[in-house]
N, C-alpha and C positions, 0 to 999 in steps of 0.2 A: 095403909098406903099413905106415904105424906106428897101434900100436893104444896103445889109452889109457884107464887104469882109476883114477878119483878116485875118495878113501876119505877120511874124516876130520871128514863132517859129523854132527849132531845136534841135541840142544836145549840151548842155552845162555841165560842170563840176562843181561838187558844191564848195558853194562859186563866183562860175560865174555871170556876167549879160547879160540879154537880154532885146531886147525892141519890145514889139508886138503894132504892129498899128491896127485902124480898122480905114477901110471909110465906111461912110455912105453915101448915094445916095436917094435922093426924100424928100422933105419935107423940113421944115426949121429947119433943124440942129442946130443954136447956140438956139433954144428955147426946145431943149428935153436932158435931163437928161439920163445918160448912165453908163453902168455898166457890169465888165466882171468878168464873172462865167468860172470854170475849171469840170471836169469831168475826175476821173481817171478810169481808168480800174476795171469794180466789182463797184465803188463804184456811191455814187447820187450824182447829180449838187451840186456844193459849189460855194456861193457868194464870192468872190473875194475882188471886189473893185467895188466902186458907184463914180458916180461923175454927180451934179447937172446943172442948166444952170448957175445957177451964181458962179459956180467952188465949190462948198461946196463937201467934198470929206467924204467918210468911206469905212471901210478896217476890211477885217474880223481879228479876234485874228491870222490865221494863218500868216497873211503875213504882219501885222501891224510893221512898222520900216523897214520893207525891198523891200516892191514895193509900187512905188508911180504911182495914176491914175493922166493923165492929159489932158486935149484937145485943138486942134486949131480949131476955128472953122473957119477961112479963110482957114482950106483944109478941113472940114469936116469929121474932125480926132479924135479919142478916142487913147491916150498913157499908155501902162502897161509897165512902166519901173521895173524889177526884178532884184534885188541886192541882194546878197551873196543867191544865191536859194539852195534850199535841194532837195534830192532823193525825199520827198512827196512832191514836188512842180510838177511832173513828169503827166502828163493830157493833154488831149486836152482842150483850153483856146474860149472859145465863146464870141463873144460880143450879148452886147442888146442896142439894139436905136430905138425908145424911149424904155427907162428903164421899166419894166413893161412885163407882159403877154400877152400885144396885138402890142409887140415892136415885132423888127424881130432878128432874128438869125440870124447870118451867119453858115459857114460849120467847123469853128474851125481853128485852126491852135495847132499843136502838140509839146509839149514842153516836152524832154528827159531831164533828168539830171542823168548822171552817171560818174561812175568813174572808 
């Protein structure tokens, strides 16, 4: 069972960056494919960003040009770098490892963007 703990959210100012990590635990990591999803208040899961085993990446219309996914798998690492964010950027930020429905969740981490 792979467990998953994302760290790296807070309050930032738009036009700000942030950078959310997740680790994954259990399983062989550099062979599954990952992907974090947000969740704002009132509204439903939104896919984010993807990112396969052999780095092939997509990026929803929202955030396309301005956060890039990435991963190390010598730390068992998934990267949401977020560059110049907006007020709807503003959710709790989930990962998934492996990518998928029967991948695991972690408990979020909460990303403010205000002014």
């Amino acid at each position: 069972q792979v467990e998953v703990v994302e760290s790296g959210g807070g309050l930032v100012q738009p036009g700000g960056s942030l950078r959310l990590s997740c680790v994954a635990s259990g399983g062989i990591f550099s062979t599954f494919a990952a992907g974090w999803y947000r969740q704002a208040p009132g509204e439903k899961y939104q896919a984010v960003a993807t990112i396969t085993d052999s780095n092939e990446t997509k990026y929803s219309d929202y955030v396309k040009g301005r956060f890039t996914i990435s991963r190390d798998n010598s730390k068992n690492t998934v990267y949401l770098q977020m560059n110049d964010v907006k007020r709807e950027d503003t959710a709790v930020y989930y990962c998934n490892v492996p990518l998928g429905v029967r991948g695991s969740w972690g408990k979020g981490t909460q990303v403010t963007v205000y002014s």
